[in-house]
C-alpha positions as CSV (number, residue, x, y, z in Angstrom):
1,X,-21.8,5.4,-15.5
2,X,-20.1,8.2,-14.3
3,X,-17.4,11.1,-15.2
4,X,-14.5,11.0,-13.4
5,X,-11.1,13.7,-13.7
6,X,-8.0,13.1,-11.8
7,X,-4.2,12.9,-12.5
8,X,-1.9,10.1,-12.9
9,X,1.6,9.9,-12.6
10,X,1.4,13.6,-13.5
11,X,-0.9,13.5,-16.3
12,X,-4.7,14.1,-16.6
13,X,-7.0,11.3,-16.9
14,X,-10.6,11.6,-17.9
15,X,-12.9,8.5,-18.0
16,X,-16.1,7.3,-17.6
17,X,-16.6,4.6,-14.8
18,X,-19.5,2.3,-13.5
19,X,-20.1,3.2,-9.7
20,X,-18.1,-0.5,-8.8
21,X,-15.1,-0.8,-10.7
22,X,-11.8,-0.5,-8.4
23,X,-9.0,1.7,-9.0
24,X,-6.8,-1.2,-9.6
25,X,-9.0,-2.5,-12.3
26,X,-9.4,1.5,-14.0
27,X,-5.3,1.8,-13.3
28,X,-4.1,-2.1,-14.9
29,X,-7.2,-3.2,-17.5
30,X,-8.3,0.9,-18.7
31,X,-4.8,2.6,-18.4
32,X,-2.5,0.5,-19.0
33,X,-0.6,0.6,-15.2
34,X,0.0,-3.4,-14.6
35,X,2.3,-2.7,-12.0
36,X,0.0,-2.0,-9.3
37,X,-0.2,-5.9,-8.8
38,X,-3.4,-7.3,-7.7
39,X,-3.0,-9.9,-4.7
40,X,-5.5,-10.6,-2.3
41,X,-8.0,-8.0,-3.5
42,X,-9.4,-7.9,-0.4
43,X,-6.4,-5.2,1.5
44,X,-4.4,-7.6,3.1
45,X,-1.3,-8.0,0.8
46,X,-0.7,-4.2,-0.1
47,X,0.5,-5.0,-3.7
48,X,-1.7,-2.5,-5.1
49,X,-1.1,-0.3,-3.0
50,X,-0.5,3.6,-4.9
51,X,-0.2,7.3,-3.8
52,X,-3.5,9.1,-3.7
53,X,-2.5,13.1,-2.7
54,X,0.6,11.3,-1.1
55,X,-0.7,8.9,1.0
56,X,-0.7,4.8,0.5
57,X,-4.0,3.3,-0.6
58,X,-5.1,-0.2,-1.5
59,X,-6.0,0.3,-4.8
60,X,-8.2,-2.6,-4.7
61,X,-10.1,-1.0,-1.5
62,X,-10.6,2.5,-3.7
63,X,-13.6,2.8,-6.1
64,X,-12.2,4.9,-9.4
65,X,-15.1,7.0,-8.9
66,X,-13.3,8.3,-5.5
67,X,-10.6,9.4,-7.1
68,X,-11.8,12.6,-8.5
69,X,-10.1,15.5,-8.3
70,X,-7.1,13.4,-6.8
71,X,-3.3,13.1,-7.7
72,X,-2.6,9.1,-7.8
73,X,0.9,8.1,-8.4
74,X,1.5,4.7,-9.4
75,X,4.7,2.3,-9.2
76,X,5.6,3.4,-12.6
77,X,5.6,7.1,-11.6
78,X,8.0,6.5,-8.7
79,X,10.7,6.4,-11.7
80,X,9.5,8.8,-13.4
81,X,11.9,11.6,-12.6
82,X,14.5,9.5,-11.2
83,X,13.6,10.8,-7.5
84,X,13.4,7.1,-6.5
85,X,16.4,5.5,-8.3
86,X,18.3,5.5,-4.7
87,X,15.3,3.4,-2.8
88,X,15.3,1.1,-6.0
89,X,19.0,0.8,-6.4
90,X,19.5,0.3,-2.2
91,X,16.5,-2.6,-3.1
92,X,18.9,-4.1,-5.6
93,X,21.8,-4.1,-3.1
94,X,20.5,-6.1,-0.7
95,X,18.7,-8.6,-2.8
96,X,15.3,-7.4,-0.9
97,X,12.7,-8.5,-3.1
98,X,13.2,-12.0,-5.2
99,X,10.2,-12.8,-7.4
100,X,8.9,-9.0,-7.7
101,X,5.1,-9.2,-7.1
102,X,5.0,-7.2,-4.1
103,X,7.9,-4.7,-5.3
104,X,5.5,-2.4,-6.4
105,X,3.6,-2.1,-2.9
106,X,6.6,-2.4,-0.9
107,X,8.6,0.1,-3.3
108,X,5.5,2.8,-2.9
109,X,4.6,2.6,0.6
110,X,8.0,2.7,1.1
111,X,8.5,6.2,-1.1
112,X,5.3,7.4,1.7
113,X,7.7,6.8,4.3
114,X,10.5,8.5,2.8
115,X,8.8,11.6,2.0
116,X,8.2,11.8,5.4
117,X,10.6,14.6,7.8
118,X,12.1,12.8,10.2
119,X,15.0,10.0,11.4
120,X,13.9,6.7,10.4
121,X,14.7,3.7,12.0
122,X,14.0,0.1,12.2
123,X,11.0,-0.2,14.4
124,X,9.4,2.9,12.5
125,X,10.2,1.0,8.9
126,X,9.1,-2.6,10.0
127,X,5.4,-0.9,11.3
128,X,5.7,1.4,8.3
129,X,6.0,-1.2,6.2
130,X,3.7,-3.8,7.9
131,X,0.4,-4.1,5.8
132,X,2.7,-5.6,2.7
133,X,3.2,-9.0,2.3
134,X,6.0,-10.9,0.9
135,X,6.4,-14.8,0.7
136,X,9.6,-14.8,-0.5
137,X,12.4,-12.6,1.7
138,X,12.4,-12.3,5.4
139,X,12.0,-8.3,5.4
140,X,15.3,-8.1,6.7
141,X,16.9,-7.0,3.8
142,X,13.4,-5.2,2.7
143,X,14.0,-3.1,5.9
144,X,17.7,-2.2,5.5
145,X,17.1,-0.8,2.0
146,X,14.7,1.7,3.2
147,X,17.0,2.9,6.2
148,X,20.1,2.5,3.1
149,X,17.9,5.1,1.4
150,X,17.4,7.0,4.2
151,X,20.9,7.4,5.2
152,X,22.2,7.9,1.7
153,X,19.9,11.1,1.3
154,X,20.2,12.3,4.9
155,X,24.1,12.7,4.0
156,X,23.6,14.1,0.2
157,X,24.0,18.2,0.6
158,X,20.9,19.6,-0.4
């Protein structure tokens, strides 16, 4: 077993952790953090993905124990200070994601990209946005709400 300290979603976790148990499994069954979906367990799908020091992981690739000393943010800390209302609310608008398992992968590998400097546009969105997999929209309308998003703040004042 093994010790491990990291944050969450802006609070401190410590638990103790066999050597083999998955940050997806520590973040849904131990904390309590069901929307990092598992899909495929295996990469592919990107439903569990979550921020770990900003970046998109597979939550379901990660070992808990790798997660020490790291800041993990999780599909319900995207909302936490409202920061991402705009990327959910431009989801909403164009009817991008129907039955909602692969919202939460989509939603944070899409905040990644958004926290990123730089234009955005289509081609850099669709290969952004690539390793998720939905079986219900086209991507279309997955697509336009990130570049929605991306518009809406590159015209907000700062």
């Amino acid at each position: 077993m093994n010790e491990v300290r990291f944050m969450v979603n802006g609070q401190p976790v410590e638990v103790t952790v066999s050597a083999r148990l998955s940050l997806a499994d520590l973040l849904r069954d131990r904390l309590g953090l069901t929307g990092t979906h598992l899909g495929c367990e295996h990469g592919v799908c990107g439903a569990c993905s979550v921020l770990v020091d900003g970046r998109s992981v597979r939550a379901c690739l990660m070992l808990a124990v790798q997660a020490e000393g790291r800041m993990i943010t999780t599909v319900e800390g995207l909302h936490r200070d409202g920061r991402w209302r705009d990327l959910q609310q431009a989801m909403a608008e164009r009817h991008a994601l129907q039955c909602g398992f692969c919202t939460p992968g989509f939603l944070v590998c899409a905040a990644e990209l958004l926290g990123q400097p730089g234009p955005l546009d289509e081609t850099g969105v669709r290969e952004a946005l690539s390793g998720n997999v939905c079986r219900c929209t086209g991507y279309a309308s997955i697509v336009q709400a990130v570049l929605d998003t991306a518009r809406g703040r590159s015209s907000t004042p700062p």
